[in-house]
N, C-alpha and C positions, 0 to 999 in steps of 0.2 A: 621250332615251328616248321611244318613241313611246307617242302618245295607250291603242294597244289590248295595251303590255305591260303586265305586274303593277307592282306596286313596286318598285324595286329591292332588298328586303330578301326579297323571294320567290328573289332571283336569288343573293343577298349571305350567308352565315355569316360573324358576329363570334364571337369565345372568346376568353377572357380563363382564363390558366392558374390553377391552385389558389393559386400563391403572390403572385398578381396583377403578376406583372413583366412578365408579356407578353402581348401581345393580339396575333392572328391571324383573317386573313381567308381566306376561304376561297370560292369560286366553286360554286354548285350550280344542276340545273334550268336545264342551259345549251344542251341540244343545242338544234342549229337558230337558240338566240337570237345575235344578230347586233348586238342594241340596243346605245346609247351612254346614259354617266351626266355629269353635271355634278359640278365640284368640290363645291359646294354640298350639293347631293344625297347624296354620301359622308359629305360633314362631320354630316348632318343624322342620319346612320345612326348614326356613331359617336356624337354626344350620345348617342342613343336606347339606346347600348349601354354609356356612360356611360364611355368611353373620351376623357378630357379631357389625358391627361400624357403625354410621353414620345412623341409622334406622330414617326413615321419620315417627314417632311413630304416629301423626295424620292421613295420607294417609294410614297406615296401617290400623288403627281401621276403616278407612271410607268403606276399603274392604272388614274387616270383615261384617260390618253392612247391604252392599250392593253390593255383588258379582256382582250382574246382571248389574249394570251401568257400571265396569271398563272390562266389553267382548270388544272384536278384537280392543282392544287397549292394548300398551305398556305404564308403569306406573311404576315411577321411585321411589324405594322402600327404600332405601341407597342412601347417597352421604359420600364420603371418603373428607380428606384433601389431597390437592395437596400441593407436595414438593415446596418450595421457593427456589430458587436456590439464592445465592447473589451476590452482585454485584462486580465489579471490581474494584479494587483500581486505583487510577489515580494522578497525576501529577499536581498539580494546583497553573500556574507560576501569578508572581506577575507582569506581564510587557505582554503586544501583543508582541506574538515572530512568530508568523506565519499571519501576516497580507498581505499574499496573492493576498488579492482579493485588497486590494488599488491601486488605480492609477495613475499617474499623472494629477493634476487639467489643464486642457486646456483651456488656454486664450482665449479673442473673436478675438487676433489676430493670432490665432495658436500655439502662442509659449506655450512654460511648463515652469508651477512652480513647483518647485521638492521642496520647503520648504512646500507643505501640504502635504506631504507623508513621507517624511525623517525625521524619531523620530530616536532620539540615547539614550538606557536606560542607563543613568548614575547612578549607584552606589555608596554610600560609605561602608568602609569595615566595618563591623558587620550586614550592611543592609538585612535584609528578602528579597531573590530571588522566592523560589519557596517551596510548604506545600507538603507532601505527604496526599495523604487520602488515609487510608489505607480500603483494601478490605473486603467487609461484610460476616458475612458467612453467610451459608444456613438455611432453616430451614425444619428439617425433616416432612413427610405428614403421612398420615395413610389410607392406603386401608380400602372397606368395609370390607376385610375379616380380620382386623386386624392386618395385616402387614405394617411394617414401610416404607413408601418411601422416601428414602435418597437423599439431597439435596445437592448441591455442592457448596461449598465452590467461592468465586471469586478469581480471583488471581490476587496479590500483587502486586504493580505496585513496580520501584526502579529508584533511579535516578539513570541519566547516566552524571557521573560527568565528568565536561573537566579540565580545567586552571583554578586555583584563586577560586577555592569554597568550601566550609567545611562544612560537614554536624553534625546536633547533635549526642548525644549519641543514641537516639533512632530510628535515621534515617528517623524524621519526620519532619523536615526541612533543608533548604540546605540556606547558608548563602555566602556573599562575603569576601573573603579573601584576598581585598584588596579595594583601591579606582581604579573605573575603568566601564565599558560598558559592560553589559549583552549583551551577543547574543550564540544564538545558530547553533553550525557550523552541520558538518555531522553527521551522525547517531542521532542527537536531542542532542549534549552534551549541558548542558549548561556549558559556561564559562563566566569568567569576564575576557576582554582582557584592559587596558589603552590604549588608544587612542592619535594616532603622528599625529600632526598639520603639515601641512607647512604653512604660511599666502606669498604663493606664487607660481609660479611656479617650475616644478622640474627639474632642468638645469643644468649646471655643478657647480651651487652652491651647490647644495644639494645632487646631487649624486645619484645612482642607490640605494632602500630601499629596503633592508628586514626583516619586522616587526612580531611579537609576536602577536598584536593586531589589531585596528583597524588603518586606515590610514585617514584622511583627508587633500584632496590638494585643496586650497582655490587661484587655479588657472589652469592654462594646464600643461600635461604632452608634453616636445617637441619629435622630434623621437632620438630614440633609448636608451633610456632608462626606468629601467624595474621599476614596483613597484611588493611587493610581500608581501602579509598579510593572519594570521592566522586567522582574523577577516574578518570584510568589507571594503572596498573602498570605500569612496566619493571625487570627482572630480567637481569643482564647472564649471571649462574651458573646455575644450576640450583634447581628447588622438590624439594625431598626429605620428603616425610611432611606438607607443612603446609598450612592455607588460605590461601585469597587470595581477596576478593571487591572487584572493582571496578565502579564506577555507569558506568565508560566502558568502554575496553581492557585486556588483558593482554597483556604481549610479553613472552615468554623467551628468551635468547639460545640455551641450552641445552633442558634438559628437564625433564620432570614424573616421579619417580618416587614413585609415590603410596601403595605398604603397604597398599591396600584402605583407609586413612586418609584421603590428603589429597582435600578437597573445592576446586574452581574455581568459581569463580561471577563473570562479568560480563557489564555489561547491554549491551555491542557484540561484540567477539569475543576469541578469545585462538589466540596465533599461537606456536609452538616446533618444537623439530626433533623431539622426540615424547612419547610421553604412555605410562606404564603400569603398572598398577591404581588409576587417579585414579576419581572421579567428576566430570567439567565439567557444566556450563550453564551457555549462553549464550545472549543474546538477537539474537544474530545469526550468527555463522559461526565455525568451526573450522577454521584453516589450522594442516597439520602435514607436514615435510617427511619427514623420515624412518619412522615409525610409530606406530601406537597400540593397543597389545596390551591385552587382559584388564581394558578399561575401561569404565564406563557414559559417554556420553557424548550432551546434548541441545543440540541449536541449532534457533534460533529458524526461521534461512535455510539456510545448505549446512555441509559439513561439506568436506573437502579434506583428500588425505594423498597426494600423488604426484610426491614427490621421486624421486630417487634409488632407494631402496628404497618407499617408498611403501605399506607392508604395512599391513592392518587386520587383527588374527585375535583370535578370543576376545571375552566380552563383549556390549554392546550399545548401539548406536549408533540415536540420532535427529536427524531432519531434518526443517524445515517445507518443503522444497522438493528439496533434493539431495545426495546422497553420493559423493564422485567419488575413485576408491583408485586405483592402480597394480597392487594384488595386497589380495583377500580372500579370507580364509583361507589353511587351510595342506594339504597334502599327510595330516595325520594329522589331518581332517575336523574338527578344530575346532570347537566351533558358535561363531558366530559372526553376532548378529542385526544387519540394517541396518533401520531403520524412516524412511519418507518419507512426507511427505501431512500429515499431521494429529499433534501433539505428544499422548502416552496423555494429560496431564492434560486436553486440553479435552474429552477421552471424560467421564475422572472427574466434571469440572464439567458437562457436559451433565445428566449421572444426577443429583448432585445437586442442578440448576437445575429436572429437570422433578419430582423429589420435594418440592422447596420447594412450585411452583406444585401442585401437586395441594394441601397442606397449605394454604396461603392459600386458594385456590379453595373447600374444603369451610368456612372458616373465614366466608368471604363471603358463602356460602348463606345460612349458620346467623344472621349479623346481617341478612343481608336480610328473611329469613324474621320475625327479630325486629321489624327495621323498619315489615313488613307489619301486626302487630297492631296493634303501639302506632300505625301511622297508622289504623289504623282506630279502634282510643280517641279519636283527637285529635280525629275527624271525630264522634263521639261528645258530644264535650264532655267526658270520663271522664277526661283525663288528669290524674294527681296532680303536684306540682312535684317529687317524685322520678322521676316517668316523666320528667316535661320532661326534667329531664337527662338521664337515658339516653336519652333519643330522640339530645340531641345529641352525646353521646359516641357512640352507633352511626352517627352519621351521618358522624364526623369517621374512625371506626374503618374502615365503608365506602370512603371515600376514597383512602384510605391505601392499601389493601387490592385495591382496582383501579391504584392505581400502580403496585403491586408485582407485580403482575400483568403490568401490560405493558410494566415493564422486565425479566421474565425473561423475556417472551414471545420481547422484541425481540434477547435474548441468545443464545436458543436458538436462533433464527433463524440469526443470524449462523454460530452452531457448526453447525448440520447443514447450512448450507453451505458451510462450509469441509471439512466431510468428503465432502459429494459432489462436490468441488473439488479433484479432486488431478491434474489434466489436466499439470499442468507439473512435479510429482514425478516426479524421477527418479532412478535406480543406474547409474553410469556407471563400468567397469574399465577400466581403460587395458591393464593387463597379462592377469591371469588370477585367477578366481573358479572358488574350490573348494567341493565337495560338505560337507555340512556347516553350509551359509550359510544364512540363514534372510533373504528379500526380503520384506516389507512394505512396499503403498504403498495407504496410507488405508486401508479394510476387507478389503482383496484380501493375501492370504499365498502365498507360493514356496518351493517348498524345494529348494534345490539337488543334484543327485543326484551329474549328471556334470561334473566340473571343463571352462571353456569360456574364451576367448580373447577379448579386445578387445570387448565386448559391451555395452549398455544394458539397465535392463529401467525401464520405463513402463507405466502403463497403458494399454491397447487394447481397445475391444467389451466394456468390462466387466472385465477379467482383465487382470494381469501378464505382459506378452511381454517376451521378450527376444529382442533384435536385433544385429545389426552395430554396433559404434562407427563 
């Protein structure tokens, strides 16, 4: 560089990006200049721009050599290491325990075989259930300016142990502690339940059940009496008039005829060729091949009935996500309600969450308020040893009191967003939806006028459309 140019950082832009992996040079304030720079000179820049890692040592020298080719371009002079972040530890069970998506094989005469879908994971005790894999860590990066970028750790998965299972010393695998049926009930426990036969019907020989594990009835339940399992149910006949609540599955070979009596209740799903004047809930899904007339019916996730005949009519039917029929309603308008989006009780619970908190709230005033004197006594010197104590019973009363507070705060949150959350609620006809039907999806209501073909209805801009399947 000649004696009468600037410095070369008059001539020279260094940038280092926001996430400091790469530094770029850039040429400016160049016309007419002609000058030449020393390696030395570059290196001296980049100290000064504190660019010490990751140096692109060839494309440097190439600039040196050739100023004039790298003008009104940007030319990437460093690159940094980027942080690894690792991965998550996970859970990896020895048996399909969420096989979901299976579903009954349908014959060419209509009917279901529920023997291709009904796996029972039998156990014996020492048997390998489920490995942990434990979570990787991270691994640290390095800016060009020689700083370290910290990478994070994944985090730990752990079982969630139920019934019957024992894990090792190092909590790296989970074992059966007994002989018996892997399944997994609420919240994902795994448990080992044994499994009660009857190789009959359940009548007044057998009596009203309630079991620990899983049940199998290798016949009908008649009415009025109940079965009741911490497991699943299988039912190879028919439920005629009775309850059944199970903490996992229900599978009927046959069907639910319910007298406006029989109640279903399980905390995964329940699956038959159809249902009607039952009441179900479930906390996750309703597969039903044939139909389900004149029923109240709630699931957690979808609802399914589009076998063969596939009919919904009568009744009223909920969903936390989807309804998917072959045919709702009937030809002689039927009402017949589908609700998607949001389950009525978390409405109910909202009402009564934000009437709690109103209730606590004014309750909070009134001891603060209290609070306020008596700290002013204390600051007095007035206070008697019966204040003392109520000072500290309002103070422990206060506490509480703000807890309670912002766990329903934290609650109510949750639910009013779940009610303006209903983007992926949807009503889906395969066949044909008649006039009569009543569509609910979250706050949004439809009423069906004119019977319509193969259609969805979702929300859209606010409002319930309905579209083309």
């Amino acid at each position: 560089m000649s004696e009468h140019e600037l410095p070369l950082n008059h001539y020279v832009d260094i940038a280092v990006d926001d996430d400091k992996l790469t530094a770029t040079l850039r040429f400016s304030n160049v016309d007419g200049w002609r000058g030449t720079f020393s390696r030395s000179q570059l290196e001296e820049l980049l100290q000064l721009n504190r660019i010490v890692h990751g140096l692109l040592e060839d494309k440097i020298a190439q600039i040196v050599k050739d100023p004039q080719s790298f003008f009104n371009q940007k030319t990437v002079i460093a690159k940094g290491q980027p942080p690894v972040h690792g991965a998550d530890g996970y859970i990896k069970t020895m048996f399909d325990l969420d096989d979901l998506e299976k579903r009954p094989l349908e014959l060419e005469d209509g009917k279901v075989d529920y023997k291709e879908v009904t796996t029972i994971h039998n156990v014996r005790k020492g048997q390998l259930i489920a490995e942990r894999v434990p979570a990787e860590q991270g691994t640290e990066g390095k800016a060009v300016t020689g700083e370290v970028l910290f990478a994070k750790d994944g985090k730990e998965a752990r079982f969630k142990l139920g019934k019957n299972v024992v894990t090792d010393p190092e909590q790296l695998a989970l074992y059966a502690a007994m002989d018996g049926m892997v399944t997994k009930t609420d919240r994902d426990k795994l448990n080992v339940f044994p499994v009660f036969e009857v190789n009959g019907d359940v009548d007044y020989h057998v009596g009203n059940i309630d079991f620990v594990g899983t049940v199998v009835i290798r016949g009908s339940v008649i009415p009025g009496f109940r079965i009741k399992a911490a497991g699943d149910i299988r039912i190879t006949g028919n439920v005629d008039g009775a309850d059944l609540e199970a903490g996992g599955s229900i599978e009927i070979n046959a069907g639910i005829l319910g007298h406006h009596k029989a109640v279903i209740r399980a905390g995964q799903r329940v699956k038959c060729s159809f249902i009607q004047d039952a009441t179900i809930e479930v906390g996750e899904e309703v597969l039903v091949n044939q139909s389900i007339m004149h029923s109240n019916i709630r699931a957690g996730k979808e609802i399914t009935c589009k076998g063969t005949k596939g009919l919904i009519v009568g009744g009223q039917l909920q969903a936390g996500e989807r309804v998917t029929a072959r045919t709702i309603g009937n030809t002689m308008s039927t009402v017949t309600a589908i609700e998607v989006g949001v389950l009525p009780e978390l409405r109910n619970e909202l009402q009564q969450l934000k009437q709690s908190l109103k209730t606590v709230a004014d309750n909070l005033n009134k001891t603060e308020k209290a609070l306020v004197l008596l700290d002013q006594m204390a600051a007095a010197g007035q206070l008697s040893p019966e204040k003392v104590g109520m000072r500290i019973k309002l103070n422990h009363t206060k506490k509480q009191a703000q807890e309670e507070i912002s766990s329903y705060k934290s609650r109510i949150f949750e639910i009013e967003k779940s009610l303006e959350d209903s983007e992926r609620a949807r009503v889906e006809v395969i066949g044909m939806v008649y006039s009569g039907t009543k569509i609910v999806i979250g706050r949004n209501t439809k009423f069906i006028k004119d019977a319509a073909t193969r259609v969805k209805f979702q929300l859209h801009d606010g409002d319930i459309a309905m579209s083309p399947l």
